[in-house]
N, C-alpha and C positions, 0 to 999 in steps of 0.2 A: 236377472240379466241373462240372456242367452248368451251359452257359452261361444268364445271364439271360434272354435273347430268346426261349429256348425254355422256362425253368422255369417263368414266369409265365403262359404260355398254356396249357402243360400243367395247370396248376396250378387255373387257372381255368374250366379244360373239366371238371374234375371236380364241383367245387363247385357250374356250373353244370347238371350231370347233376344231383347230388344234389336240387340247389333244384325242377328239372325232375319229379322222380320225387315230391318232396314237392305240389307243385302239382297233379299229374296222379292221385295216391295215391287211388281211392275210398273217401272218409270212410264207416265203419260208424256206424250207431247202433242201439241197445239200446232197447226198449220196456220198461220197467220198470213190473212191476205189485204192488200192493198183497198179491196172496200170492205173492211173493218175497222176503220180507226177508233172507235170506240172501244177499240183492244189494247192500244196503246201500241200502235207498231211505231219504228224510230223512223225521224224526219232527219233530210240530211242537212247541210246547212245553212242551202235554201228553202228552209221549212215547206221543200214536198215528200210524200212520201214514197220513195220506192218502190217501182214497178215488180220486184219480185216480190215470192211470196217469205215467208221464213220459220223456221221448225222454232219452238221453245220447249222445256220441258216446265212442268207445273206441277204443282204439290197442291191437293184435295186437304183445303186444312181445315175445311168444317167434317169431312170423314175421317181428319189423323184425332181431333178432337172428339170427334164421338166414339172413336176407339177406345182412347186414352181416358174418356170417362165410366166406360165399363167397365174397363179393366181397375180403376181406382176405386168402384163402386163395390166391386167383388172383393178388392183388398179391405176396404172398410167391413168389410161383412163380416169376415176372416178376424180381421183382428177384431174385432169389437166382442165376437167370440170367442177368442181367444180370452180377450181380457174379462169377460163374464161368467162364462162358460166354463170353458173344453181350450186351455193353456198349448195344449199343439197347435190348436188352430194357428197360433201366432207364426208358428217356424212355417205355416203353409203361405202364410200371407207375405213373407220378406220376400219372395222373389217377385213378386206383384207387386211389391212395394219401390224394390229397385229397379224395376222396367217403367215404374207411372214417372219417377227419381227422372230417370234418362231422357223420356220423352217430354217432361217438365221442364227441362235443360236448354231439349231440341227447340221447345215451343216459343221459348224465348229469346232461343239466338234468330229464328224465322220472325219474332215482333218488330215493329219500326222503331227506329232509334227511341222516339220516344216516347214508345210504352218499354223498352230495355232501362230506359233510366229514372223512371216514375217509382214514386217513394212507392207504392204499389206493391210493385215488382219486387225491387228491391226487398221489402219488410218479407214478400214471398219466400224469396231466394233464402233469403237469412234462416227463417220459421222452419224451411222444409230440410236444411243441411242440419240446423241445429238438432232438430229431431230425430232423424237419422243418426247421428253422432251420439246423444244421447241414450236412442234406443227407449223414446214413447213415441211407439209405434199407431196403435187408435191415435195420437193427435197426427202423426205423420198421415196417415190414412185420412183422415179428415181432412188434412190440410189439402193434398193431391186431390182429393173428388171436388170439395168446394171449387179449387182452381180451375181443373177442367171444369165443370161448369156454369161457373160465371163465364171465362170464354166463349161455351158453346152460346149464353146468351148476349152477348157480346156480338158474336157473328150473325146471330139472328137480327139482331139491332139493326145492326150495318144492313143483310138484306129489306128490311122494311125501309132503311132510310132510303134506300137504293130505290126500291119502286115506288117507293110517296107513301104517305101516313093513308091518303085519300084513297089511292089506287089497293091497296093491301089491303082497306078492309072496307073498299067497297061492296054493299048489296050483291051486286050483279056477280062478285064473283065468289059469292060462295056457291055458286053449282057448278058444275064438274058435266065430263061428257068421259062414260065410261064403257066398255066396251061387254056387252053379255052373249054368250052365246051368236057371236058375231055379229053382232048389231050394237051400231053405237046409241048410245040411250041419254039423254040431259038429266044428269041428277041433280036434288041437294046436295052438297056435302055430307051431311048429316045421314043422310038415306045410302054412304055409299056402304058396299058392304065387303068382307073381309077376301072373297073371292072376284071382287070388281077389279078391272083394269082399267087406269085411266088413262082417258088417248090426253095427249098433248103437243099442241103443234107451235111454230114459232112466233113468240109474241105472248105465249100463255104463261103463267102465274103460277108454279108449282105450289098448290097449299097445305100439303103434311109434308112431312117428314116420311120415304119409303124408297123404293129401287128395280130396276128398270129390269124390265121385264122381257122387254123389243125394242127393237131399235138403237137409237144413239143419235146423238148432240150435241150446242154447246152450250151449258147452262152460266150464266153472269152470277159468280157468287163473291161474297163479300169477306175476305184475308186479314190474316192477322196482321201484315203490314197497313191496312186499315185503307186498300185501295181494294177498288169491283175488281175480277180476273174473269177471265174466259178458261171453265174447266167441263174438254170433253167428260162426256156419261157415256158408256157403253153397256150392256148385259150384264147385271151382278150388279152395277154401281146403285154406292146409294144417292138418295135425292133429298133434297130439303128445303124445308116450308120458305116461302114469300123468297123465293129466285126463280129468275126469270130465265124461260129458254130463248135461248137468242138464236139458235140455229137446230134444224132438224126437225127429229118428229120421235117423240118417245111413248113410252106405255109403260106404264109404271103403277104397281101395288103399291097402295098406303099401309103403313104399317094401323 
């Protein structure tokens, strides 16, 4: 058992990353306009809706989730070497441990009431405090990556239900129009290649997983409250598979 002098500062370096990364996090906001209603702008209570436009702020929860899967992927790494291995490993892995903890916390007060009260969750919630408290660390690890990623495919789901089972993986759209030596080019997918940029304009089909190169948008992606949202993409952002861009024009590497 790791002694106390070291598990609570361990413990506490993570927590205070996380708190750090949420502080520092630049807030997105959404201009929502009156011919958008597929954004869900509010109607007043003569169900029209409102000639102005109006600001939201929004949370990127398929990017806080593919965060939170690295970083619980690296912690399993850690500790599994740790418990194999090389026994430091382990004091390297608790602060990765208490940051997946925190964000695991987050992810679920961000779920809809009723994935918050689904035996699911719950048996989660139980699993991952107990272990922690315990101090089996590899099954805490495990527990956090499994979570994050059943979620991450979860939100994948939801994007394919989003665009039709039909539309997603119709024929016609596995090729791509990529961008080479300034000239846009109609590829395969398959033929695209690791310095290809792909143009994308509104109404198009994001189909990997990668991040935006040029330009900016609004891409339709699918939330842990288990409704579509409107989440601007700007330079840096990442992008992913079967969501749709509903507004702009992007260029975006595939990973």
């Amino acid at each position: 058992m790791i002694q106390i002098a070291l598990f609570i500062p361990l413990v506490v370096s993570g927590v205070a990353g996380a708190l750090w990364r949420e502080h520092r996090r630049e807030k997105k906001y959404l201009i929502l306009q009156p011919t958008f209603p597929e954004f869900s702008l509010s109607r007043d209570e003569q169900g029209y809706i409102p000639d102005t436009s109006r600001k939201i702020a929004v949370i990127d929860d398929a990017a806080e989730i593919s965060h939170n899967q690295r970083v619980s992927l690296l912690a399993l790494a850690l500790s599994s070497s740790g418990a194999l291995v090389f026994p430091p490993f382990t004091l390297a892995s608790l602060p990765l441990l208490s940051y997946s903890t925190f964000y695991f916390i987050n992810t679920i007060r961000r779920s809809s009431l009723k994935q918050k009260k689904s035996a699911l969750t719950l048996f989660e919630l139980a699993s991952i405090v107990g272990t922690l408290i315990t101090g089996r660390y590899l099954l805490l690890s495990s527990l956090l990556a499994l979570s994050f990623t059943t979620r991450k495919w979860a939100l994948q789901a939801g994007n394919i239900s989003f665009v039709g089972m039909s539309r997603a993986f119709d024929p016609s759209f596995r090729r791509a129009w990529v961008l080479r030596d300034g000239v846009e080019l109609e590829v395969s997918l398959s033929g695209i290649q690791s310095t290809d940029i792909v143009v994308l304009h509104k109404g198009d089909i994001i189909r990997s997983d990668g991040f935006v190169v040029d330009g900016e948008g609004i891409v339709k992606q699918f939330t842990l409250t288990g409704m579509v949202q409107a989440i601007p993409k700007l330079v840096g952002d990442p992008v992913f598979s079967y969501t749709e861009l509903a507004a702009g024009d992007l260029f975006v590497r595939y990973y």
